[in-house]
N, C-alpha and C positions, 0 to 999 in steps of 0.2 A: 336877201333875195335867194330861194332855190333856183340851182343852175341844174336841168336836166343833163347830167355827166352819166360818165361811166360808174361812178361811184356811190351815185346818191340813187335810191329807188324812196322815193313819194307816192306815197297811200294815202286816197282819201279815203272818207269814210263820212257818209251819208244818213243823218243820224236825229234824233231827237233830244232824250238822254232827257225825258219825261218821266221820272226822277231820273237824275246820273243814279247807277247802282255798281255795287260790285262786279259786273256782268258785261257791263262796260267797261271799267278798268281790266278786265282780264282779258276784251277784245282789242283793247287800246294795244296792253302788252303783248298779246299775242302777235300785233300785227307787228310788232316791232321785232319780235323776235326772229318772224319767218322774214326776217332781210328790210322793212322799210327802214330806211334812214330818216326821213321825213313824215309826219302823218298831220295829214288836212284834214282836220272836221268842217265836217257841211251841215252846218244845225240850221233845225228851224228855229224862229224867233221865239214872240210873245204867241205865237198862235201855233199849234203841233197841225200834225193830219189832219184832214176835214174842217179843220178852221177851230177847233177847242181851245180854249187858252190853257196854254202851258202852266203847268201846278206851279212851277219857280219861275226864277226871271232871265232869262235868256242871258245876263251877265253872270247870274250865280253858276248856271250851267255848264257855262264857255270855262269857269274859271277853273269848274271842278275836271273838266276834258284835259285844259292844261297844265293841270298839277297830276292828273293820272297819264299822262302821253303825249297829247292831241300836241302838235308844235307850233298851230297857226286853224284859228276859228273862225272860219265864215256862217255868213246868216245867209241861209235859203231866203229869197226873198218870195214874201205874199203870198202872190197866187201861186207857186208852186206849193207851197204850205198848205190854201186852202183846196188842194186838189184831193183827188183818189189816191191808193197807195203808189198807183201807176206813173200818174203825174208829179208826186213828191221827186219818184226816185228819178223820172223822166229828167225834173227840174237841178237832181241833184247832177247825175252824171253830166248835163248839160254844162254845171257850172264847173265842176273836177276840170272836161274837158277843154272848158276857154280859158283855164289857167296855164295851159300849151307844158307842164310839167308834170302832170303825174302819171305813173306808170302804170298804177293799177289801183282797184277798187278792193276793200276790203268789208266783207259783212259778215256778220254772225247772226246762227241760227239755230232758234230753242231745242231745232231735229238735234245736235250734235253727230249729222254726219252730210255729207254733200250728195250722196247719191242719189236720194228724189228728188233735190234742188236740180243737179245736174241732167235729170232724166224730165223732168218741166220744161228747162229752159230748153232742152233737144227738143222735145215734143212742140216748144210753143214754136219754133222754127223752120218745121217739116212743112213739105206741101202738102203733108199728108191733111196736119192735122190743120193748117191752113185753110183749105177747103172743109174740111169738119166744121170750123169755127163760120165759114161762111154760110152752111150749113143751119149753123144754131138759130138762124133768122128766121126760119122757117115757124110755123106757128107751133104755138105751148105743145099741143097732143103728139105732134113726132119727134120733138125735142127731147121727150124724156125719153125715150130710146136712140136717139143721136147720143147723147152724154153716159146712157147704160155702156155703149156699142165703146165708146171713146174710154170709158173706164178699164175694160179688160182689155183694151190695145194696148194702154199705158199705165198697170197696175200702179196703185199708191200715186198718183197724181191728182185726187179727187180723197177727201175726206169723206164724204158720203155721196155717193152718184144720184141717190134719189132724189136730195136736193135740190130743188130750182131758186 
């Protein structure tokens, strides 16, 4: 059993690992390196994002998390599985936090830097942009000037603004 002490910091990590690759194990190890003692994967099953069936078998996956890191594998269950990306990670942090032990979340990201992650997650938080997003309900034709407008507020938050 992990005992939340002074000693031990536990990182999950909320994950698929559709194939496990190199990329994974160097997030594995990474996370170990910056201080976890402990590292919980939160994988999905037989069924990844949106409901796909996973290319390998949720055993072979688990096995390969714990021979590169992972110290302890849970299955996402179902329907967070078969959710949006929203609902996966919704589903994932959900389960980290009723295990009443871990300290912190740990993800990796193809950016190789944290500053547009970090300037998203401010932005998805503001009232500003709060009201913006209430905003977006508004019909298609002034929408795409809402999402222009919200682009140069929050440079690099939007891959292509013109997009709908």
């Amino acid at each position: 059993m992990i005992h939340n002490d002074n000693t031990s910091k536990v990182a999950a990590v909320i994950c698929e690992y559709n194939p496990f690759h190199a990329g994974h194990a160097y997030h594995l190890a990474q996370t170990r390196s910056l201080g976890a003692t402990h590292i919980v994967a939160i994988m999905s099953g037989s069924f990844v994002q949106r409901g796909e069936p996973a290319m390998f078998s949720k055993w072979s996956r688990a096995k390969c998390a714990l021979a590169c890191g992972a110290d302890l594998v849970l299955e996402l269950p179902l329907p967070w599985c078969m959710s949006s990306a929203e609902g996966f990670a919704r589903g994932g942090v959900a389960l980290a936090h009723g295990l009443g032990c871990v300290d912190l979340l740990s993800f990796g990201s193809e950016l190789g830097e944290t500053s547009p992650l970090l300037q998203a997650a401010e932005a998805a938080v503001s009232p500003l942009i709060q009201e913006k997003i209430r905003l977006l309900l508004i019909p298609r034709p002034e929408r795409k000037q809402l999402r222009l407008n919200l682009a140069q507020t929050f440079p690099g938050c939007f891959r292509n603004p013109t997009i709908f």
